[in-house]
FIVOLUM-806232 format. One record per residue (C-alpha): residue in three letters; x, y, z. Coordinates in steps of 0.5 Angstrom, whole numbers, plus 2048, in hexadecimal, padded with zeros to 3 digits. Each point is the difference from the previous one (the first is absolute). Layout:
SERO | tordren | xx | yy | zz
SERO | ALA | X | Y | Z
...
END
This chain:
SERO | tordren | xx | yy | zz
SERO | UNK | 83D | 7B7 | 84E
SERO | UNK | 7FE | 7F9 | 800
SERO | UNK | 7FD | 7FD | 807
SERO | UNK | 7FC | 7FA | 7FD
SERO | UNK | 806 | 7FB | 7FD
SERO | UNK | 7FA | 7FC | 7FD
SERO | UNK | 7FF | 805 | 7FC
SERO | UNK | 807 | 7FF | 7FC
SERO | UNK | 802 | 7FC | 7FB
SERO | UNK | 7FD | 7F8 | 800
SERO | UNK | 800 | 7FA | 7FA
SERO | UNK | 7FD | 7FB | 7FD
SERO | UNK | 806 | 7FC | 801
SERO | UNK | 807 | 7FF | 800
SERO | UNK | 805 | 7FD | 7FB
SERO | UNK | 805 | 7FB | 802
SERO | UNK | 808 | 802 | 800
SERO | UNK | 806 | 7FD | 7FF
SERO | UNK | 806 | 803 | 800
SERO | UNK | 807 | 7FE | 7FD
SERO | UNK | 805 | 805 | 803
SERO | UNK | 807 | 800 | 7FD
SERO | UNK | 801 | 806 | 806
SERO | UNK | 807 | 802 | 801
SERO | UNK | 802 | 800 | 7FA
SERO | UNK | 7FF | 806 | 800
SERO | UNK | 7FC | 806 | 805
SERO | UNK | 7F9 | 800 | 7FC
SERO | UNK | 7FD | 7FA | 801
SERO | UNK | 801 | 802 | 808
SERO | UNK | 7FC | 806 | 7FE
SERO | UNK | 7FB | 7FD | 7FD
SERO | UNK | 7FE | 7FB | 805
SERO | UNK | 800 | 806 | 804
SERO | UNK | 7FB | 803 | 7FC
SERO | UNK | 7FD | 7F9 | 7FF
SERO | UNK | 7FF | 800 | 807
SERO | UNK | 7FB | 806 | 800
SERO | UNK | 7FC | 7FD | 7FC
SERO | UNK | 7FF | 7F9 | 803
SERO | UNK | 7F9 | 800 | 803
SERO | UNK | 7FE | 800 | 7F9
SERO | UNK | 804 | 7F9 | 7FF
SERO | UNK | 7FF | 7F9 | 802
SERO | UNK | 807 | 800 | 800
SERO | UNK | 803 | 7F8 | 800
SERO | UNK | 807 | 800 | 7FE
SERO | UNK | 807 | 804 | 801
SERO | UNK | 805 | 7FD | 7FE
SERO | UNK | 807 | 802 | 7FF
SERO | UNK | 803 | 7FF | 7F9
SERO | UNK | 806 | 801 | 7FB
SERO | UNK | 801 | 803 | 7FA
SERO | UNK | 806 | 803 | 7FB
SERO | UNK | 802 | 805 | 805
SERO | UNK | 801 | 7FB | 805
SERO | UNK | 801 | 7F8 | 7FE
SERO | UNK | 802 | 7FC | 807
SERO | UNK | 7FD | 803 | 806
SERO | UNK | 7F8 | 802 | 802
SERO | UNK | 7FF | 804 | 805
SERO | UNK | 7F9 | 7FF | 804
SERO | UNK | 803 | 803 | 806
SERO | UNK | 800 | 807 | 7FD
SERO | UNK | 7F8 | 7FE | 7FF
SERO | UNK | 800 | 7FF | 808
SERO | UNK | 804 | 807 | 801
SERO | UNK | 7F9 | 804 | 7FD
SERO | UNK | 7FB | 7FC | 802
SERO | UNK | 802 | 802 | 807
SERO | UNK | 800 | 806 | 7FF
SERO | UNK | 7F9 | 800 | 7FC
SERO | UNK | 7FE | 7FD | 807
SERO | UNK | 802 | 807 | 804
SERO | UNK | 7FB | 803 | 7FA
SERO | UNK | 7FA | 7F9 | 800
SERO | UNK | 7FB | 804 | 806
SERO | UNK | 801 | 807 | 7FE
SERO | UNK | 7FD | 7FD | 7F8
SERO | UNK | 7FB | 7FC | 803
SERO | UNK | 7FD | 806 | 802
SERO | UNK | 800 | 804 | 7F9
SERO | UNK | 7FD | 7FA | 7FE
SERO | UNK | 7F8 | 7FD | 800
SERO | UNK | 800 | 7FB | 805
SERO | UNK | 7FE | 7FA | 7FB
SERO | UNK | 808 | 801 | 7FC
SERO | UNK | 803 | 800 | 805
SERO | UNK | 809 | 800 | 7FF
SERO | UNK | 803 | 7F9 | 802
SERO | UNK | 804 | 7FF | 806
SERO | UNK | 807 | 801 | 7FF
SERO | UNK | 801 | 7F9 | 804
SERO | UNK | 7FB | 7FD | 7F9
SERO | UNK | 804 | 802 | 7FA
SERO | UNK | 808 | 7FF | 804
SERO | UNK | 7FD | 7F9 | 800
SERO | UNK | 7FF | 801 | 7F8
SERO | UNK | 807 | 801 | 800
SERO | UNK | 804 | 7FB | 7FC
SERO | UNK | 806 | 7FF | 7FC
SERO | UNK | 801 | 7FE | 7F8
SERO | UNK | 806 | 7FC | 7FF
SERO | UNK | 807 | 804 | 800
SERO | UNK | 800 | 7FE | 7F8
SERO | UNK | 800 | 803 | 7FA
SERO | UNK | 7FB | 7FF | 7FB
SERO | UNK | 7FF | 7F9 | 7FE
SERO | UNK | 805 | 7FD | 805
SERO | UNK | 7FA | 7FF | 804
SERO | UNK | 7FC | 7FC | 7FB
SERO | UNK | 800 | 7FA | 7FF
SERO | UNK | 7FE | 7F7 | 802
SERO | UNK | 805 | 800 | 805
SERO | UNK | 800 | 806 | 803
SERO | UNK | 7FB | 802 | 807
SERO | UNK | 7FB | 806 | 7FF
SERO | UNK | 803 | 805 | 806
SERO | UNK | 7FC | 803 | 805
SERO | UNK | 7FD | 805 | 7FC
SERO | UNK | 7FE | 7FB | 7FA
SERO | UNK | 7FD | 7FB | 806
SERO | UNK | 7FC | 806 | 802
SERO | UNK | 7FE | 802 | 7F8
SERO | UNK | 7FE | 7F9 | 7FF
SERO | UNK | 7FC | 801 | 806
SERO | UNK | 7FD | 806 | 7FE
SERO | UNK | 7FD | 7FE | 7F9
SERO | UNK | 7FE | 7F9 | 802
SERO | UNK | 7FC | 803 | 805
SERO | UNK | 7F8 | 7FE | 7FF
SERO | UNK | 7FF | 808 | 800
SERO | UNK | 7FD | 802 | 7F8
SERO | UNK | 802 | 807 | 801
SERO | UNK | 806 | 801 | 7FB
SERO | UNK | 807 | 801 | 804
SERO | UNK | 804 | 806 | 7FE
SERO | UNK | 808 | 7FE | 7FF
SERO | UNK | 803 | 807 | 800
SERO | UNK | 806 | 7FF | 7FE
SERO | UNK | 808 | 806 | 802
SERO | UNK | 806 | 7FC | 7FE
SERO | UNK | 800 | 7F9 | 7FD
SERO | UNK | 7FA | 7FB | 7FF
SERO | UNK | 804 | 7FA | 802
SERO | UNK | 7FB | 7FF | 806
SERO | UNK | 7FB | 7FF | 7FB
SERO | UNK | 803 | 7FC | 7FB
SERO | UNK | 801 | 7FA | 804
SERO | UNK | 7F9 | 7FF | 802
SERO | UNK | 7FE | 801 | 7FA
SERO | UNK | 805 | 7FA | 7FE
SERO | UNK | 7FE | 7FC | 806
SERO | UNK | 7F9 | 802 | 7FE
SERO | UNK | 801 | 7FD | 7F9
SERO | UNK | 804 | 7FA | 803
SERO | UNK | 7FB | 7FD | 804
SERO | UNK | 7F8 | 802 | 7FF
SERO | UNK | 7FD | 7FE | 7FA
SERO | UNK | 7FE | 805 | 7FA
SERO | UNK | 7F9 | 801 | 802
SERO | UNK | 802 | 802 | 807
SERO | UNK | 807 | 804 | 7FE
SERO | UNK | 7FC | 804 | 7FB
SERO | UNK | 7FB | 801 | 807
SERO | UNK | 804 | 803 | 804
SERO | UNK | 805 | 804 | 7FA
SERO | UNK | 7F7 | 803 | 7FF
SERO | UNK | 801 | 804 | 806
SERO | UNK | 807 | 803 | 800
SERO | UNK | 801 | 807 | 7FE
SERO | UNK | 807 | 803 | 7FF
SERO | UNK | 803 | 807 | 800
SERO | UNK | 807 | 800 | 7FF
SERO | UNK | 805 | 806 | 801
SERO | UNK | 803 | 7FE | 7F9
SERO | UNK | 805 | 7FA | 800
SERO | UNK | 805 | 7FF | 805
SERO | UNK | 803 | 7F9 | 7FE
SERO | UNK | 800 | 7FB | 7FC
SERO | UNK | 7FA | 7FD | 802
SERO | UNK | 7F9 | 804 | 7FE
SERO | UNK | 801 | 7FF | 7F9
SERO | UNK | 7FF | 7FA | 801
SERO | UNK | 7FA | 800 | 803
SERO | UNK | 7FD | 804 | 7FB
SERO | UNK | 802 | 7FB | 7FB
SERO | UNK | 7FF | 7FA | 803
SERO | UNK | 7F9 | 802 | 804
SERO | UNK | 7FD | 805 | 7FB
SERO | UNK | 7F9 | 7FE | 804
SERO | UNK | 802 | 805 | 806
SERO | UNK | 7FE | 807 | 801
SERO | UNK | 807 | 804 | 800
SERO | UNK | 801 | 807 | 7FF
SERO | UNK | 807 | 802 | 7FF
SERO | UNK | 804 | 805 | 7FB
SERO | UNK | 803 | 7FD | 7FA
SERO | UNK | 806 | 802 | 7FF
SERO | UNK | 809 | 800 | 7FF
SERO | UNK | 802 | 7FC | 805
SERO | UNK | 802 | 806 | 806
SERO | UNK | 7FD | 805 | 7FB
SERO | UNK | 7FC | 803 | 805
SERO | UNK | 7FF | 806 | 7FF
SERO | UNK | 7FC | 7FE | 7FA
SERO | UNK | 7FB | 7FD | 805
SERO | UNK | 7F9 | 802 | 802
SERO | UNK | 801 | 800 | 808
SERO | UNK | 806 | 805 | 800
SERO | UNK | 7FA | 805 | 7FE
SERO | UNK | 800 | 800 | 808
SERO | UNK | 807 | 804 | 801
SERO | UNK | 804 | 7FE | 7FB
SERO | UNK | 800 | 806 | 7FB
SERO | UNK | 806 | 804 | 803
SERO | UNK | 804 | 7F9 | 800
SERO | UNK | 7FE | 7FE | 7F9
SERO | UNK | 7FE | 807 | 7FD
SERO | UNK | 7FA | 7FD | 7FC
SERO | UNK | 7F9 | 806 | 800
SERO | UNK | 806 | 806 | 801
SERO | UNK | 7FA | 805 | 802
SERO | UNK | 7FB | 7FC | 802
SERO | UNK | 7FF | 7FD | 806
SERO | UNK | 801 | 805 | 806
SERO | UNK | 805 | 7FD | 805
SERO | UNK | 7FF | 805 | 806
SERO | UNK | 7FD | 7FB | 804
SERO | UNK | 807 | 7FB | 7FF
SERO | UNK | 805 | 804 | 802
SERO | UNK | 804 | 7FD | 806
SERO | UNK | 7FF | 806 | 805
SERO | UNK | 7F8 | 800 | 7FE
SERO | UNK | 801 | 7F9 | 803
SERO | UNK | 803 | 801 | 806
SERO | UNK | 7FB | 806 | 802
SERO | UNK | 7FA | 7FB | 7FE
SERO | UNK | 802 | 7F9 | 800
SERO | UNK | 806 | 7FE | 805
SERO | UNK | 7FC | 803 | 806
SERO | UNK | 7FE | 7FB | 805
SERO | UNK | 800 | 7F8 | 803
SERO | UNK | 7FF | 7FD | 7F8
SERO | UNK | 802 | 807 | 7FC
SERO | UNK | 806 | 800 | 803
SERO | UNK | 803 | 7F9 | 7FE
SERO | UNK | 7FF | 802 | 7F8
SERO | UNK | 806 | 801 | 7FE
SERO | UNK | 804 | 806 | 7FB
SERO | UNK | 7FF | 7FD | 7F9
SERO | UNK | 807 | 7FE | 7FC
SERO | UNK | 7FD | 800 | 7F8
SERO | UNK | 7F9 | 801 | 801
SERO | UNK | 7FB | 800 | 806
SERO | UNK | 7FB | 7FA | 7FF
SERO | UNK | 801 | 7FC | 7FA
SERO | UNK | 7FC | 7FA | 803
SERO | UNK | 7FA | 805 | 802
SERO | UNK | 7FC | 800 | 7F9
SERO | UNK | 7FE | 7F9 | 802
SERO | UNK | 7FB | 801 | 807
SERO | UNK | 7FD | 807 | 7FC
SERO | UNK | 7FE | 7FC | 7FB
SERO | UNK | 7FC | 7FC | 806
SERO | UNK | 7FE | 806 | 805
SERO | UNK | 7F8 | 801 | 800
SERO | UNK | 801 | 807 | 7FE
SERO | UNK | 7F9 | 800 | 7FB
SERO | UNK | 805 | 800 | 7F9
SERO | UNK | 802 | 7FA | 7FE
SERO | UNK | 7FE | 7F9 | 800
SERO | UNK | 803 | 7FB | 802
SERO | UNK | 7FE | 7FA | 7FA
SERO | UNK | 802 | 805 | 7FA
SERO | UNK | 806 | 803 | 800
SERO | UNK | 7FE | 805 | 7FA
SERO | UNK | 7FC | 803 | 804
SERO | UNK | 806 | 804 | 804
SERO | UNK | 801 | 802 | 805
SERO | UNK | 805 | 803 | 806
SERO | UNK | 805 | 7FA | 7FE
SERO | UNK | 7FF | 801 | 7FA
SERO | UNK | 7FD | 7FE | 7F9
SERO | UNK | 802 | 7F9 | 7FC
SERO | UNK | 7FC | 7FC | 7FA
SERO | UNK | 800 | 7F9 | 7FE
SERO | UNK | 807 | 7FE | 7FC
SERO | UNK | 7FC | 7FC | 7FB
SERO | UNK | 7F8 | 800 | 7FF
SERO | UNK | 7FF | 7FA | 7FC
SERO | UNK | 7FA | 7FD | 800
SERO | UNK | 7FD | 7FB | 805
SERO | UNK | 806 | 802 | 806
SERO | UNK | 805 | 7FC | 7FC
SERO | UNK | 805 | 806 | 800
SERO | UNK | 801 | 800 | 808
SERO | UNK | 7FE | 805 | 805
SERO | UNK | 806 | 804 | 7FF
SERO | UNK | 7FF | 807 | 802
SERO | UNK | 806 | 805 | 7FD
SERO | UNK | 800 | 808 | 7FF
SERO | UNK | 7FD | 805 | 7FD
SERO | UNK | 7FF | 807 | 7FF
SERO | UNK | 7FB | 805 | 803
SERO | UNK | 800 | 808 | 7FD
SERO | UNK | 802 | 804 | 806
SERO | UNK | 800 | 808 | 801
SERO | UNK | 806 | 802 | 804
SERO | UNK | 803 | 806 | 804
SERO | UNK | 802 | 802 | 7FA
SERO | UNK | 7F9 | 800 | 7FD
SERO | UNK | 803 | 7FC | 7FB
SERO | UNK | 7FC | 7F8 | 7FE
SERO | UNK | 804 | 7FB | 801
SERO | UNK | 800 | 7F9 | 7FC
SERO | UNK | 803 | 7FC | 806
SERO | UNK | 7FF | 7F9 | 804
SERO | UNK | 804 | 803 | 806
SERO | UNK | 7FA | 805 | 800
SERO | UNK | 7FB | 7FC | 802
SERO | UNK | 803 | 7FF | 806
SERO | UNK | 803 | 808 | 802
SERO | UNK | 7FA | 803 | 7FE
SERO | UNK | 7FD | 7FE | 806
SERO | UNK | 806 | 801 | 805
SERO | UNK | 7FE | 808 | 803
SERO | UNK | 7FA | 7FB | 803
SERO | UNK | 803 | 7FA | 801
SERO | UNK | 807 | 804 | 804
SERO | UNK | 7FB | 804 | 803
SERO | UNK | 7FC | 7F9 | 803
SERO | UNK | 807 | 7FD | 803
SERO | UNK | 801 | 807 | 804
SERO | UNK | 7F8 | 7FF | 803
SERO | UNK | 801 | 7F9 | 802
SERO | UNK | 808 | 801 | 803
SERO | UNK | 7FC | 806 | 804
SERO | UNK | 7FB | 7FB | 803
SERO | UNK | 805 | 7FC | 803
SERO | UNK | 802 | 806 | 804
SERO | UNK | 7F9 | 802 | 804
SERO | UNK | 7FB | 7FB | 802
SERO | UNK | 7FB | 806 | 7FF
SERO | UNK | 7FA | 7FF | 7FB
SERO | UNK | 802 | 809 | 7FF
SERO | UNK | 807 | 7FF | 800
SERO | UNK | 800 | 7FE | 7F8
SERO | UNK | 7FC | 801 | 7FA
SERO | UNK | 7FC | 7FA | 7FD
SERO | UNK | 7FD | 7FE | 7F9
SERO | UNK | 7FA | 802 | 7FD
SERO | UNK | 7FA | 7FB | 800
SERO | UNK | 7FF | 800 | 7F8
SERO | UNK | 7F7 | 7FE | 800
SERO | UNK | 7FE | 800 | 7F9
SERO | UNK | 7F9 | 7FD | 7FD
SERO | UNK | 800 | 7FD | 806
SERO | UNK | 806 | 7FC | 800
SERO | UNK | 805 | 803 | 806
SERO | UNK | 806 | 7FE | 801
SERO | UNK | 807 | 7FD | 7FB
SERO | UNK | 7FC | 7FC | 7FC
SERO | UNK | 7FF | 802 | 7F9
SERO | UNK | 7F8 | 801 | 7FC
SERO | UNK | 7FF | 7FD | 7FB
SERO | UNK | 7FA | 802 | 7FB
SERO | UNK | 7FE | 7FD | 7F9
SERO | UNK | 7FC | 806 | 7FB
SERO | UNK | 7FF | 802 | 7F9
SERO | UNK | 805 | 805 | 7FC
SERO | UNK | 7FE | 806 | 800
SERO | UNK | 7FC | 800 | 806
SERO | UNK | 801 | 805 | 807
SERO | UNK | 801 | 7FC | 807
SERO | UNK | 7FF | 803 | 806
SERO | UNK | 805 | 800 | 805
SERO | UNK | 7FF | 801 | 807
SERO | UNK | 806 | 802 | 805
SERO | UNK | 7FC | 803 | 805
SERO | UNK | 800 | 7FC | 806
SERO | UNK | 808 | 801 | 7FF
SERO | UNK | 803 | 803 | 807
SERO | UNK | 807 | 801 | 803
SERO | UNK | 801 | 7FC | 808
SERO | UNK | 803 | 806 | 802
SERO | UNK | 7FB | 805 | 7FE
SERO | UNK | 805 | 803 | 7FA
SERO | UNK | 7FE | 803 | 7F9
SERO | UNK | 800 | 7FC | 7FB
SERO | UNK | 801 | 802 | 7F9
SERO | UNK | 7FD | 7FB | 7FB
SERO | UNK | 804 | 7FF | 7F9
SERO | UNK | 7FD | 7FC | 7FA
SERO | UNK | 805 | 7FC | 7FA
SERO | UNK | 7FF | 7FB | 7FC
SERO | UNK | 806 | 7FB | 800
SERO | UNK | 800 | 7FF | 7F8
SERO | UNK | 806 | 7FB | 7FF
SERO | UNK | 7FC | 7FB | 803
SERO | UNK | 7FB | 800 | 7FB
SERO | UNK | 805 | 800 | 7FA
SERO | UNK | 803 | 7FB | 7FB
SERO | UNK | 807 | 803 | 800
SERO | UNK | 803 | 806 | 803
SERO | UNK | 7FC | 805 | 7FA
SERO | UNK | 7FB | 801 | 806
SERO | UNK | 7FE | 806 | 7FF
SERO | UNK | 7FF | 7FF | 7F9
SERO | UNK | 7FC | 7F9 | 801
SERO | UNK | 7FC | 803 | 806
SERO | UNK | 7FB | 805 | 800
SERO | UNK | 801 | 804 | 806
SERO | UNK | 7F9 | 800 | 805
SERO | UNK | 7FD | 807 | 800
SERO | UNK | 7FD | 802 | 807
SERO | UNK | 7FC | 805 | 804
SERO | UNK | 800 | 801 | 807
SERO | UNK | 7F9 | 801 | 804
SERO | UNK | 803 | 804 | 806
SERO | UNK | 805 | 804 | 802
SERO | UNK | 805 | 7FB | 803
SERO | UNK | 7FF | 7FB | 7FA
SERO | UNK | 7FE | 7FB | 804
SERO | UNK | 7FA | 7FE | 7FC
SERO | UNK | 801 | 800 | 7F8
SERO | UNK | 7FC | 7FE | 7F9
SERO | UNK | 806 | 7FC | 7FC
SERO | UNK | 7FE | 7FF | 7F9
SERO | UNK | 803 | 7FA | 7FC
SERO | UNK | 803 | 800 | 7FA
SERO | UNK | 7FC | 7FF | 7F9
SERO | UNK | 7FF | 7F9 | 7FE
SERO | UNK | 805 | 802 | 7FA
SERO | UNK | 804 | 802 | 805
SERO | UNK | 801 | 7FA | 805
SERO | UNK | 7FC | 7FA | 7FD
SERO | UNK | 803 | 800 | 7F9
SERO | UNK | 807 | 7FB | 7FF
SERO | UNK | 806 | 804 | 7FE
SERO | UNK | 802 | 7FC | 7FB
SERO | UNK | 7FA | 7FE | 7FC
SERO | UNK | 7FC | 804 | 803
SERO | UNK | 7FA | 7FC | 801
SERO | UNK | 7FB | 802 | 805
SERO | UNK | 801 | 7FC | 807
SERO | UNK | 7FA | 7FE | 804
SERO | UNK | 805 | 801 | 806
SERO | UNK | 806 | 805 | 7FF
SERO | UNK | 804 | 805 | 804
SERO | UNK | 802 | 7FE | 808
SERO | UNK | 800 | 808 | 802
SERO | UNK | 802 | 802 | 806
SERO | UNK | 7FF | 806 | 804
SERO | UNK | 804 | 802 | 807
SERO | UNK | 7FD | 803 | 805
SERO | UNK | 806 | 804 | 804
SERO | UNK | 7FF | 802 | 807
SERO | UNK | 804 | 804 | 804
SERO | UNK | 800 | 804 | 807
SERO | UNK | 802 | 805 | 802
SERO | UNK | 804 | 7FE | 807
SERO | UNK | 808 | 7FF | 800
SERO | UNK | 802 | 7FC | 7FE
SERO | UNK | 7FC | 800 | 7FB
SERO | UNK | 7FC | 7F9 | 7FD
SERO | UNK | 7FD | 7FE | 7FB
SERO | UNK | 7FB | 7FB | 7FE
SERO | UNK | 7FD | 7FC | 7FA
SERO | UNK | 7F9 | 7FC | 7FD
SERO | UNK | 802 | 7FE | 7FA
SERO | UNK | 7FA | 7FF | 7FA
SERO | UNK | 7FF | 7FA | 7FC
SERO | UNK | 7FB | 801 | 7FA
SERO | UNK | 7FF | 7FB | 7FB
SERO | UNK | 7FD | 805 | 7F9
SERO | UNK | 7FC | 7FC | 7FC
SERO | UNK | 7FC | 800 | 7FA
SERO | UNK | 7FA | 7FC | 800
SERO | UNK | 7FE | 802 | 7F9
SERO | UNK | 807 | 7FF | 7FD
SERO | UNK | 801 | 808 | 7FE
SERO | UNK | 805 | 803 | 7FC
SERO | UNK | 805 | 7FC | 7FC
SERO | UNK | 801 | 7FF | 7F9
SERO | UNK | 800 | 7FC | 7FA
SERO | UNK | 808 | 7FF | 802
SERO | UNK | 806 | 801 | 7FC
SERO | UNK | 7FF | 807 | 7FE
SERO | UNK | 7FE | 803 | 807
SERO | UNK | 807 | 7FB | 802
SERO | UNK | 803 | 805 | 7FC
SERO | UNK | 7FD | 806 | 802
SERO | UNK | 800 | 7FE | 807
SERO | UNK | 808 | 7FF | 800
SERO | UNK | 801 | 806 | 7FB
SERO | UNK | 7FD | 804 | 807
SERO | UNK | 805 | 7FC | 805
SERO | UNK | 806 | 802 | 7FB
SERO | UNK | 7FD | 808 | 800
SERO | UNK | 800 | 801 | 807
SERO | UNK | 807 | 7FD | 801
SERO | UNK | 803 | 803 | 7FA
SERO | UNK | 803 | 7F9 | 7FD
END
């Protein structure tokens, strides 16, 4: 087991977070800052604010916050030694002084000329005046009131250079729309990154985030996602055990709504924070409008990946790009509540350190090569901090490349070999030019083509199990401009196959 605590798991950096809570309304929000907590060492952690939202217009209760960040601090030292000495978890006394409320107001009764930010808009307003460059994460669990009126404050008293500025360094993620205020920031300030599921009102069994737990719930993907590790008596057994587990509380509709919002951001190795399409354990979104030039907006909205089940089964679902994951992701929570309990390095198991072609660490690798070339890909500095076998999986995520949902029409699938026994190391053997370099609709060869993208999976053999990733980015090119054709008969021919392959 692990005797070096700097070799576990470190980062180049740790986004900011903000997080408006509407907690209480109903047990999930409290679950999620229980998990949230587990994670904190990655984050910069600038705000926790209590806010309402439909299910609870006239009241905000920040003392419920206080509640589990005093029970994270009979945990703080025992995850302080499960983690390396450079990412350490905050002090309890740090984050209850982040601990402010929104306004006990509905929606729009708190924005306004006449109307004072409360003490969590004047810590927002803070935070993103701030001078720092990095962007600042707004995730947003009930409401978005908090957000609106320091948005209009914003407006009202900087000039539009210095308004478009700050709007240039926010980023949202919104668990759907939780009064009447969210719509009116996407319409209002179409400038700012904001990831949120379009839908209904209240029609949140259509959203992308309730692929966390919602299935038994909503009924969506019925065979599909595997909901062993959700089940009440799973999460007293790994989950309501010890001084911070113990503050999660039993779940009411389904466990952790708001959780999707903070996977998104954990350093994992699989997403990317900057690129919403790429997916990753919070989910998958792509642009609402992509009009040219940026002037459809920064709005980020649901799309769909092809899943295999339990069922054994290809499932067409957004919810799926989340509970694909939920064996690794539930199996993580479990790891990290056992590192509350026992300040012993061999105590508990830790994640694989993932080395490949040189790059060891969460971040991805990005390469640029020829179609139909072989690259080498390298994973054999790879180690496991508690000395576990690994097993090393290879997958190529191919929605992220795709135009639309046919990805397994419009992207070909990589071919690879592995060069030893593990699959530590393999030859991966891109696409033609035909194939990657070539637009769809006219089909005319492109000197850049395709964005593919290989996953590296690595998972140990230690109990819980856990998993890590390193994420390849390749940029196919075709410096001679192969492939393609004259035009309108090979855009009927192609579209003639994409109608074969789907029996239209």
């Amino acid at each position: 087991m692990a005797t070096d605590a700097s070799k576990l798991q470190s980062f180049l950096s740790k986004p900011r977070v903000f997080i408006l809570s509407d907690i209480s309304n109903e047990p999930d929000d409290a679950e999620s800052l229980v998990r949230y907590l587990l994670y904190s060492n990655q984050f910069e952690t600038e705000g926790l604010v209590a806010c309402t939202s439909t299910w609870m217009k006239n009241k905000v209760c920040p003392q419920d916050m206080h509640k589990i960040v005093d029970a994270y601090a009979g945990a703080v030292e025992n995850l302080n030694k499960h983690a390396h000495p450079d990412f350490q978890y905050p002090s309890a006394e740090h984050l209850k002084g982040l601990i402010k409320p929104g306004a006990p107001v509905y929606g729009f009764k708190a924005v306004g000329h006449d109307i004072p930010l409360s003490e969590g808009g004047e810590l927002l307003l803070e935070r993103i005046t701030a001078p720092s460059e990095d962007p600042l994460w707004i995730l947003c669990w009930g409401g978005t009131n908090v957000l609106a009126q320091v948005l209009f404050r914003l407006n009202e008293t900087y000039s539009k250079d210095e308004f478009t500025a700050l709007k240039a360094k926010l980023r949202v993620y919104a668990i759907s729309d939780q009064d009447d205020t969210g719509s009116w920031i996407r319409n209002q300030f179409p400038d700012i990154f904001y990831i949120a599921s379009t839908h209904a009102w209240n029609q949140y069994g259509l959203a992308t985030w309730t692929g966390i737990a919602g299935d038994k719930y909503y009924g969506f993907d019925q065979g599909g996602p595997d909901s062993t590790k959700l089940t009440k008596q799973w999460i007293k057994e790994n989950v309501q055990i010890g001084p911070l587990g113990s503050a999660y509380p039993n779940y009411l509709f389904i466990p952790e709504g708001d959780t999707p919002t903070f996977l998104y951001l954990i350093q994992n190795g699989l997403g990317i924070r900057e690129h919403p399409e790429y997916g990753s354990w919070g989910g998958r979104y792509g642009l609402t409008d992509i009009s040219p030039d940026g002037l459809g907006g920064k709005h980020y909205s649901d799309v769909c990946d092809h899943v295999v089940g339990k069922d054994g089964r290809t499932h067409v679902t957004n919810h799926g790009t989340i509970w694909r994951f939920r064996d690794a992701f539930q199996n993580d929570f479990a790891a990290r509540i056992q590192w509350t309990l026992d300040p012993s390095l061999s105590s508990a198991n830790h994640h694989p350190i993932i080395s490949l072609n040189g790059s060891s660490g969460p971040e991805p690798v990005y390469i640029t090569a020829e179609a139909g070339t072989t690259l080498k890909l390298d994973a054999s500095e790879t180690y496991d901090p508690d000395g576990d076998a690994l097993t090393f999986k290879w997958w190529q995520y191919r929605e992220p490349s795709a135009t639309q949902w046919l990805a397994s029409v419009e992207v070909e699938e990589m071919k690879y070999e592995k060069k030893d026994a593990e699959g530590r190391v393999i030859e991966l053997t891109l696409p033609s030019h035909e194939k990657c370099c070539v637009d769809l609709v006219t089909q005319t060869a492109q000197a850049e083509g395709q964005v593919l993208h290989m996953v590296l999976e690595v998972t140990d053999a230690g109990s819980p199990s856990l998993t890590s990733y390193k994420r390849v980015v390749i940029q196919a090119t075709n410096k001679d401009l192969k492939g393609g054709g004259p035009g309108a008969e090979n855009v009927a021919a192609a579209f003639e196959e994409l109608m074969k392959a789907f029996s239209l």
